[in-house]
C-alpha beads as a LAMMPS data file, in Angstrom:
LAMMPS data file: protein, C-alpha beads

108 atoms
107 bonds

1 atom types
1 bond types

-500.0 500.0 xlo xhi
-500.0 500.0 ylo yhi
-500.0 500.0 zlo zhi

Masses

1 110.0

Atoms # bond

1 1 1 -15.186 -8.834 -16.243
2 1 1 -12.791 -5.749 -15.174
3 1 1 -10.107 -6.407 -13.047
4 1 1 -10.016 -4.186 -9.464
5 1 1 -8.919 -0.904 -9.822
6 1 1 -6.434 -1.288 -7.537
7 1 1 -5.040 -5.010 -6.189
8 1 1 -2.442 -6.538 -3.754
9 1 1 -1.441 -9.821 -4.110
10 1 1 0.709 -11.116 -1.311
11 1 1 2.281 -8.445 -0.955
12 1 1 5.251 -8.706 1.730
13 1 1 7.523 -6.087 2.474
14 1 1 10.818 -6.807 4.619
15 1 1 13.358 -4.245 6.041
16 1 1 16.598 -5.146 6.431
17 1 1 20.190 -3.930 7.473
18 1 1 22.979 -4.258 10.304
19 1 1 26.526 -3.181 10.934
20 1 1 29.618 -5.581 10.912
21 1 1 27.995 -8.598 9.445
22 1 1 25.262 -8.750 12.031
23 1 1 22.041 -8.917 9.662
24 1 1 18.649 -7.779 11.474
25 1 1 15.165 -7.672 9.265
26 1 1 12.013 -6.304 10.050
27 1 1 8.306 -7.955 8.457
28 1 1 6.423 -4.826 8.059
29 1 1 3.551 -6.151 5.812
30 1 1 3.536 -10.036 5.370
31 1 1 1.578 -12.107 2.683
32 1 1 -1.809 -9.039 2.304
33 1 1 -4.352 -9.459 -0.368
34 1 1 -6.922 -6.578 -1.148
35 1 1 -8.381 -5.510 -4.343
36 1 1 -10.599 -2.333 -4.440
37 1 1 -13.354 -2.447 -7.209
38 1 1 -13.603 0.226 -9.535
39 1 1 -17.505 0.340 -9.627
40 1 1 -18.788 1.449 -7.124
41 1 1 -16.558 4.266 -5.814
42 1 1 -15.534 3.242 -2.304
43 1 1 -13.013 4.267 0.479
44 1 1 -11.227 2.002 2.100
45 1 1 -9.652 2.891 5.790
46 1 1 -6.714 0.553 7.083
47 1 1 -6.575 0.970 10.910
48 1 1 -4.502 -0.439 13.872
49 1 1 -2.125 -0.404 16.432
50 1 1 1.001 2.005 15.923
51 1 1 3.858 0.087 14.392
52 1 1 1.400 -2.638 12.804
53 1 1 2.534 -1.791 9.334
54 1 1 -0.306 0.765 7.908
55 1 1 1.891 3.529 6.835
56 1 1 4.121 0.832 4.853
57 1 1 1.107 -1.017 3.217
58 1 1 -0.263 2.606 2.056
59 1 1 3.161 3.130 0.515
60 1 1 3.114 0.074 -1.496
61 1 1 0.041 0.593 -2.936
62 1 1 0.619 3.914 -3.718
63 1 1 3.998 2.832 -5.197
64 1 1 5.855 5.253 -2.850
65 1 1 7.701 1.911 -1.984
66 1 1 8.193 -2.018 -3.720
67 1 1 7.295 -5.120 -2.119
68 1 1 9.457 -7.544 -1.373
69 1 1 7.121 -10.088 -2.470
70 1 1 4.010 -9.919 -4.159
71 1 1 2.716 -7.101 -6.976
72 1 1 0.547 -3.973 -6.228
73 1 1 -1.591 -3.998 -9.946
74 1 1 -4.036 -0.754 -11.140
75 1 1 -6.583 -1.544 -13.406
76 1 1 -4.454 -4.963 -13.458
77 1 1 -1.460 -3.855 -14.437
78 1 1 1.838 -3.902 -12.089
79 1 1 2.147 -0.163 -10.507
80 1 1 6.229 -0.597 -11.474
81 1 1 5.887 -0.752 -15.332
82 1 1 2.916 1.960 -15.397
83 1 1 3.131 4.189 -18.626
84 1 1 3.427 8.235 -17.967
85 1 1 -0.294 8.107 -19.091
86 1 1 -1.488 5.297 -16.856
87 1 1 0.913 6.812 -13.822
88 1 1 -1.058 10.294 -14.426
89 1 1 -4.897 7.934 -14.216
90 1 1 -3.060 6.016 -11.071
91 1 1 -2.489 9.295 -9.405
92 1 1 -6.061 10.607 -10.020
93 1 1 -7.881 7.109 -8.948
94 1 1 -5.461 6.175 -6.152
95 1 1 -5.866 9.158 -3.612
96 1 1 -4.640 8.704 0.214
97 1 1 -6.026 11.004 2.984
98 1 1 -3.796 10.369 5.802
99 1 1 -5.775 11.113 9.284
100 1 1 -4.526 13.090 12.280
101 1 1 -5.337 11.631 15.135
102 1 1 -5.216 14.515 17.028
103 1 1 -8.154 16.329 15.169
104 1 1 -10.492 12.729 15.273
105 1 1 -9.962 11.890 19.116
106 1 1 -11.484 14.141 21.771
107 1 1 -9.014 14.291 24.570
108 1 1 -11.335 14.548 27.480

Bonds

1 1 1 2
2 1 2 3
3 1 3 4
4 1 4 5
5 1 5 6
6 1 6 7
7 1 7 8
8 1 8 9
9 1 9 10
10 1 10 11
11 1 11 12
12 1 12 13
13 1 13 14
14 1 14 15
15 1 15 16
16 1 16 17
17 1 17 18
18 1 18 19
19 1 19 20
20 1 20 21
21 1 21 22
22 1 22 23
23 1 23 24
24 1 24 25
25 1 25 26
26 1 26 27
27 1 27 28
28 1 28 29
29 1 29 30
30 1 30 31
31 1 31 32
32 1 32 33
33 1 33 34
34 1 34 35
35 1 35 36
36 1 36 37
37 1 37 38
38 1 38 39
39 1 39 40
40 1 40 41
41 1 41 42
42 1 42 43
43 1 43 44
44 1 44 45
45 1 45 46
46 1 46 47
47 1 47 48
48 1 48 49
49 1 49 50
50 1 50 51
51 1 51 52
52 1 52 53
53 1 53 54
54 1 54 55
55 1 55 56
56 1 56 57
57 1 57 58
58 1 58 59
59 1 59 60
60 1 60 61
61 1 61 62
62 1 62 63
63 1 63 64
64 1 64 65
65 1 65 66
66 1 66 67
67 1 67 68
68 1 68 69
69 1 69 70
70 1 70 71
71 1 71 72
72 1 72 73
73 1 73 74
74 1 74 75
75 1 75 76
76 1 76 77
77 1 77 78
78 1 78 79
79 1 79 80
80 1 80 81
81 1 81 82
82 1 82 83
83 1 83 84
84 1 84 85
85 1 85 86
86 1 86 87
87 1 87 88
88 1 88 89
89 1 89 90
90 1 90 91
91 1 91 92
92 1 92 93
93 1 93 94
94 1 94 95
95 1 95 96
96 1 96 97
97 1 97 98
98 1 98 99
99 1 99 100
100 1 100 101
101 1 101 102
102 1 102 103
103 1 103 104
104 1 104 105
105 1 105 106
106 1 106 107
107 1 107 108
C-alpha cells in the first residue's frame, strides 16, 4: 500500500515571545491530522474564520514553516530531510492556490 502523498500527523505549531521575562505563546494549529492520497488527484480547501490558523497550517505543509509538534511527511517521508530531487517532486505535487476573497464574494 502507498503511503499519502502528502500527511500531517499532529501537527502543532506554537508562537511564542515577550519582553522582560514576561513569556506570551500563541496555539496557531493544535494536534491536526490530514493525509491527501496520491490516487486520485484531489484538492483539498481549508476554510474558516480569520485568525483560525489556515494560513499557518498551509505553511507547514508546504514546509514554508516547522511544527512544533508533529511531522508534515510527502510520499511518507518528513518534508525537513527531503533530498534536492524529492524537494523539486514536493514542489510540483504540493501546489497552494491562495483565494482572494474579494474576487469570490459578491459585495451586494
Amino acid at each position: 500500500m502507498m503511503p499519502p502523498l502528502l500527511e500531517a500527523r499532529h501537527v502543532t505549531k506554537i508562537f511564542g515571545g515577550g519582553l522582560f521575562g514576561k513569556r506570551t505563546t500563541t496555539t496557531a494549529v493544535d494536534d491536526f491530522s490530514l493525509a491527501i492520497s496520491a490516487s486520485p488527484p484531489s484538492i483539498t480547501a481549508i476554510v474558516g474564520e480569520s485568525g483560525s490558523g489556515k494560513t499557518t497550517l498551509a505553511r507547514l505543509l508546504l514546509g514554508l514553516a516547522l511544527p512544533t509538534q508533529g511531522e508534515v511527511l510527502y510520499a511518507g517521508k518528513d518534508v525537513r530531510t527531503l533530498t534536492k530531487d524529492e524537494r523539486r517532486a514536493f514542489l510540483r505535487d504540493v501546489q497552494v492556490v491562495f483565494q482572494d476573497p474579494y474576487e469570490v464574494y459578491n459585495p451586494f
